[in-house]
C-alpha positions as CSV (number, residue, x, y, z in Angstrom):
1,X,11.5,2.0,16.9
2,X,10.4,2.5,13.1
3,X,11.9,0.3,10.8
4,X,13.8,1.1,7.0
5,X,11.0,-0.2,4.5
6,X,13.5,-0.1,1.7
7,X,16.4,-2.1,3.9
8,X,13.4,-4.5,4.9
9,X,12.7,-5.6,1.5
10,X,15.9,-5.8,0.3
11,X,16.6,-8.3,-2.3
12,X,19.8,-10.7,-3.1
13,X,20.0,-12.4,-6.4
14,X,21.2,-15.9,-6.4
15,X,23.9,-15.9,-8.7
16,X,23.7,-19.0,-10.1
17,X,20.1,-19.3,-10.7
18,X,19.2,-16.5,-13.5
19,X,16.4,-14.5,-12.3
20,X,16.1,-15.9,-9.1
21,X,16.0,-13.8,-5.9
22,X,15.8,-14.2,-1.9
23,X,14.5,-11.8,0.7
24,X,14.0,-12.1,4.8
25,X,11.6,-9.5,5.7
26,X,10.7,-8.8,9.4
27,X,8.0,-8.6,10.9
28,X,7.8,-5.0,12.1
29,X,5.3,-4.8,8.8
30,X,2.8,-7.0,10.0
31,X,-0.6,-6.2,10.6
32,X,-1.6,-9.9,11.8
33,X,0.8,-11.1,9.0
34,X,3.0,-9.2,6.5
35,X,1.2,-6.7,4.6
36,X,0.0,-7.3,1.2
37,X,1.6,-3.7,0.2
38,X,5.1,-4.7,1.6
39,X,5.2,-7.9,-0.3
40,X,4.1,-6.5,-3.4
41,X,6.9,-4.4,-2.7
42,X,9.6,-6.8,-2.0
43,X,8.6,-8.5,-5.5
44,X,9.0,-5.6,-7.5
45,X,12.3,-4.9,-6.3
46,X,13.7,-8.1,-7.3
47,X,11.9,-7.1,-10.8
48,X,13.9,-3.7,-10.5
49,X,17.3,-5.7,-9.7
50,X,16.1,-7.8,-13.1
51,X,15.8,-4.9,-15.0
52,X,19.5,-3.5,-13.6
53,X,18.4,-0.5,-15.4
54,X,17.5,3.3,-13.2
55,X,15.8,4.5,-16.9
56,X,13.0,2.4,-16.3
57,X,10.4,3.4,-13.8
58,X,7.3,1.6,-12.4
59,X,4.1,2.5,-14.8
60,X,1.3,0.0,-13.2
61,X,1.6,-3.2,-11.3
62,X,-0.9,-5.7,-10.4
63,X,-0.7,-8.6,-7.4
64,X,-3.1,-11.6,-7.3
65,X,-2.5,-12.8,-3.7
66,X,-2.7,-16.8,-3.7
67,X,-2.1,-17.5,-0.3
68,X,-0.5,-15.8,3.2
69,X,3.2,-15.5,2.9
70,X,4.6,-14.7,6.3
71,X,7.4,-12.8,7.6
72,X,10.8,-14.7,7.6
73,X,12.7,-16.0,4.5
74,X,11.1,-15.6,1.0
75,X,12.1,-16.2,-2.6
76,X,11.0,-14.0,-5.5
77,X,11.6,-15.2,-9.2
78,X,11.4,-12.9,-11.8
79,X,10.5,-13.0,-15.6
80,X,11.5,-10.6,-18.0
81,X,8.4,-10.9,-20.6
82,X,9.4,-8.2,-22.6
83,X,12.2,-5.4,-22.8
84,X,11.6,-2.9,-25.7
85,X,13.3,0.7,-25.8
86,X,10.2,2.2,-24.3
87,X,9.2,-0.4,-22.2
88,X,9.6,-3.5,-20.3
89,X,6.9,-6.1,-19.0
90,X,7.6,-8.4,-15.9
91,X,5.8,-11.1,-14.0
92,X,7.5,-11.8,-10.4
93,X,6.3,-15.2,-8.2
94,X,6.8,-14.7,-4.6
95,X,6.8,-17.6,-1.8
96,X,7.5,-18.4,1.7
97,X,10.6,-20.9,1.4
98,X,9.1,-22.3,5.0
99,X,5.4,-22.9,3.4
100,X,5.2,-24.8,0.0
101,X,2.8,-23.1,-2.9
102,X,2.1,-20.1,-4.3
103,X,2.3,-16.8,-2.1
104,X,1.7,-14.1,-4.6
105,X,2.1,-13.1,-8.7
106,X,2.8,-9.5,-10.0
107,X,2.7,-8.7,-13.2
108,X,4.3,-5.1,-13.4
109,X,5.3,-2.4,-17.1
110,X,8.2,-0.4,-16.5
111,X,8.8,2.1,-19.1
112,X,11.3,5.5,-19.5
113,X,10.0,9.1,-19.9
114,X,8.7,9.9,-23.4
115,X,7.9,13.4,-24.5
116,X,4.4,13.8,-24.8
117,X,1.6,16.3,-23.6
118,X,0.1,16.6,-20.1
119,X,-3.2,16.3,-18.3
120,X,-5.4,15.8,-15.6
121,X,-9.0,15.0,-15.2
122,X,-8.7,14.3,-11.3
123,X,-8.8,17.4,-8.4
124,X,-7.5,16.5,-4.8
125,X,-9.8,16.0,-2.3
126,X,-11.2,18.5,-0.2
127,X,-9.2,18.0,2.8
128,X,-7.3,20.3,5.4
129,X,-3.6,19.9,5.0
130,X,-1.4,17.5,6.9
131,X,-0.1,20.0,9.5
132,X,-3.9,21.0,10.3
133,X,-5.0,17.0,11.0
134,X,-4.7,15.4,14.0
135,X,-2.8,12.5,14.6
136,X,-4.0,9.5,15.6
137,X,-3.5,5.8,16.7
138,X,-4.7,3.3,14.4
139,X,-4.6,0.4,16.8
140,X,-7.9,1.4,19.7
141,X,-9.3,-1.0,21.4
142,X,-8.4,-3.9,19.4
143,X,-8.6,-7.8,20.4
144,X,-5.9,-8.6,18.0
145,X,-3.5,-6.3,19.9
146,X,-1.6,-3.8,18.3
147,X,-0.2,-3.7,15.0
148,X,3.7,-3.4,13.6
149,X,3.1,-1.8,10.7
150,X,1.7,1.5,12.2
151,X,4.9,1.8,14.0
152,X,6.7,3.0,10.6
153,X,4.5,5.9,9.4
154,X,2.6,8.7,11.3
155,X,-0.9,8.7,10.5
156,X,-2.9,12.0,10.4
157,X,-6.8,11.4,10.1
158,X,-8.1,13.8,7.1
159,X,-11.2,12.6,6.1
160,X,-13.8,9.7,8.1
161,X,-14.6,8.4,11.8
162,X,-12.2,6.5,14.0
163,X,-15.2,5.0,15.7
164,X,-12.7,2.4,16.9
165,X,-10.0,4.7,18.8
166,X,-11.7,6.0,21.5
167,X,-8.8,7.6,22.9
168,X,-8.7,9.8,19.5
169,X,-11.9,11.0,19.8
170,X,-11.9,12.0,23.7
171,X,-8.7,14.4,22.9
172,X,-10.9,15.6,19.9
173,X,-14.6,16.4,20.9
174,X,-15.2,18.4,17.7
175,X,-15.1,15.3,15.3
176,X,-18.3,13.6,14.9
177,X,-20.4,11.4,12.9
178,X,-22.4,12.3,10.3
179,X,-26.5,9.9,10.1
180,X,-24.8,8.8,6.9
181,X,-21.2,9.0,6.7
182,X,-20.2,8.0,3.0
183,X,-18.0,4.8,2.1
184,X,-14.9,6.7,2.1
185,X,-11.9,7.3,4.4
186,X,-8.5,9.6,3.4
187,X,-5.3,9.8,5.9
188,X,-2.0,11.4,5.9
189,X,1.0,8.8,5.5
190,X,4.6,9.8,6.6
191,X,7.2,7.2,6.7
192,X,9.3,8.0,9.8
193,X,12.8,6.6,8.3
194,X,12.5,8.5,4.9
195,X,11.9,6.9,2.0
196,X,13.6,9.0,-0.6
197,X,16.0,7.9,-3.9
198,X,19.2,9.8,-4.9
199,X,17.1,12.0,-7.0
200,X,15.4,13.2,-3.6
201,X,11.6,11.4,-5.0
202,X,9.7,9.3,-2.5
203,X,10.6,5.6,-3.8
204,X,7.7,4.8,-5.7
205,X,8.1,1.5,-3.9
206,X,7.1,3.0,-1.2
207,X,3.6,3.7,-2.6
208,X,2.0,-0.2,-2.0
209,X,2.3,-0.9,1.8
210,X,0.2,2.5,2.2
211,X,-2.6,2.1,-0.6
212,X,-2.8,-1.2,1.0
213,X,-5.1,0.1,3.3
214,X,-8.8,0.6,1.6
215,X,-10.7,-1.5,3.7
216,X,-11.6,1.8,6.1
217,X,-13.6,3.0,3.5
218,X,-16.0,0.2,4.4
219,X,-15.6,0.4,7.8
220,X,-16.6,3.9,8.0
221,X,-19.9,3.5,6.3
222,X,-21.0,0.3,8.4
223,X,-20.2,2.6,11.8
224,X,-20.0,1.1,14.9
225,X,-23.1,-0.9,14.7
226,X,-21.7,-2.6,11.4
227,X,-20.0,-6.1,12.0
228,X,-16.5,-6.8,12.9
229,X,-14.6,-7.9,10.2
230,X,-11.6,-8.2,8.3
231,X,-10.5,-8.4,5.0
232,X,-7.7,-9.9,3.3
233,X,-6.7,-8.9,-0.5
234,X,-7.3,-10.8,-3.3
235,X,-5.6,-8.5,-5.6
236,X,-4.4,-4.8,-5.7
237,X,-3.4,-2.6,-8.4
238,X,-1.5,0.6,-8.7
239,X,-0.6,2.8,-11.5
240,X,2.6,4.9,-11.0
241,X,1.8,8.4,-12.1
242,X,4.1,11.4,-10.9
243,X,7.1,11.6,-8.6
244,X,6.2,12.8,-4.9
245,X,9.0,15.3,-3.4
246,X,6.5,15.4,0.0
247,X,7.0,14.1,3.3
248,X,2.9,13.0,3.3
249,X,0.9,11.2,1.0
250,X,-2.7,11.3,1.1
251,X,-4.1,8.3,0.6
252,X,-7.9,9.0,-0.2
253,X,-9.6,5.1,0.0
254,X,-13.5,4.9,-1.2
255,X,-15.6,1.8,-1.4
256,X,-17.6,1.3,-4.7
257,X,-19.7,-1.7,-3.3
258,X,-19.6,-4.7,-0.8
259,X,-21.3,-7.9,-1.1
260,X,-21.6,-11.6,-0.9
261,X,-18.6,-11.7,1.0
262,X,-16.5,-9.6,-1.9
263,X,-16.0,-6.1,-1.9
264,X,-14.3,-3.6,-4.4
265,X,-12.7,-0.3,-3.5
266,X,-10.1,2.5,-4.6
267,X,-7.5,5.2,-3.6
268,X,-6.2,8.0,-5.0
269,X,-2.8,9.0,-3.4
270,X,-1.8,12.9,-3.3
271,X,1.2,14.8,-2.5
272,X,0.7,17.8,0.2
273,X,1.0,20.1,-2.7
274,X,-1.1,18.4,-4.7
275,X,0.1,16.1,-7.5
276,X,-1.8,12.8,-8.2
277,X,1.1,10.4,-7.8
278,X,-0.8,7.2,-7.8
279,X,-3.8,5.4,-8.4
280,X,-5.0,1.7,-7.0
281,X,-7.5,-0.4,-6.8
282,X,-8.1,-3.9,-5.0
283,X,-10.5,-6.4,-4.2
284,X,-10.9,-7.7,-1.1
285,X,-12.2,-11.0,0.6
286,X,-14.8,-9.8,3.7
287,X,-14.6,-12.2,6.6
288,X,-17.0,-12.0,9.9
289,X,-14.1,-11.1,13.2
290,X,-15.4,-13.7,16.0
């Protein structure tokens, strides 16, 4: 059964500690722990609860992960740096209350609509709509067994090789892979317990579990001769650009480079009718799957 991402990462303010803020989250948002995405998102919406203020919207947000934070009960403290009329800087610290240290840092602008002129330098990519992509199961073949996260959001391949589901490409003979398939990799998202506000937008909170997912890009250029591996964030970045009124967002991943032991990758993410809605970025440690 999919889970509520926005009644996952719920936060509670402890009222007699100013800016101080718990969480629980479960672990239907694991991959082999809790998603670097989700627990960006549970920090900024303690920083939201901070702000106690609907005028101010996310503009850009950046996480330095520290160390794994699992699942369970968390605490998020939150520092207003700055609140102006336009805009308002915060930097959030979130941690395992089971595991001492650091667990993650955010440092996130929030800022109200100003009147000013419009533009775009970016074009969607050229990919078939959702409707007209095929679904597909993330999880194949896997020794680490399945993963809970991919049971809230269907994912619909658009662009790249599922090497690894081999049940994907028996019921779909026609895809195949190209001598040199590029470093990139786009899907389809769709939260199955909607993630709208009262305005009827997708929650741009909603936007960091799924960009948290460029490391495909890599895996599609190595192919299925490349080595196993996996690759933990060391940071991720997302600019808030334009509210989404879709049920999918595509998020369109592409690796810039990979090596010694680092890599370095992006993602735009698109509505169906084809606003840019966010940008991100993230660096990621690469480490050899035994």
């Amino acid at each position: 059964m999919a889970s509520d991402l926005k009644q996952d990462t719920a936060v509670e303010r402890i009222k007699e500690a100013p800016g101080w803020y718990t969480a629980n989250l479960s672990d239907a948002w694991n991959w082999q722990t809790p998603a670097g995405g989700t627990l960006m998102t549970v920090a900024m919406r303690a920083m939201v609860a901070e702000l106690n203020d609907p005028s101010y919207k996310p503009i850009s947000a950046t996480t330095l992960f520290c160390s794994p934070v699992p699942s369970g009960p968390m605490e998020i403290r939150v520092e207003v740096l700055r609140r102006g009329n336009a805009a308002a800087q915060l930097r959030a610290a979130l941690s395992s209350t089971r595991i001492p240290g650091p667990g993650l840092e955010v440092s996130a602008t929030f800022a109200r609509d100003r009147q000013g002129f419009d533009m775009i330098g970016a074009e969607p990519p050229n990919v078939p709509p959702p409707e007209q992509c095929p679904m597909f199961d993330e999880h194949g073949p896997h020794r680490l067994g399945r993963f809970p996260f991919l049971s809230n959001v269907e994912v619909r391949l658009a662009q790249g090789f599922p090497y690894w589901a081999t049940d994907f490409l028996s019921k779909n003979p026609s895809v195949s892979r190209a001598e040199n398939e590029p470093a990139r990799f786009a899907r389809w998202y769709k939260y199955h317990v909607p993630q709208l506000t009262e305005q009827g937008i997708i929650d741009p909170l909603a936007i960091p579990p799924i960009a948290d997912t460029m490391p495909s890009a890599i895996a599609n250029k190595l192919g299925p001769e490349g080595p196993p591996f996996h690759a933990p964030s060391l940071d991720l970045t997302i600019h808030f650009m334009e509210d989404a009124r879709t049920d999918y967002l595509l998020v369109a991943a592409y690796a810039r480079r990979a090596r010694s032991g680092y890599a370095t990758a992006e993602a735009e993410i698109w509505t169906s009718d084809g606003k840019l809605t966010a940008y991100a970025t993230q660096t990621m440690i690469l480490r050899t799957r035994k």
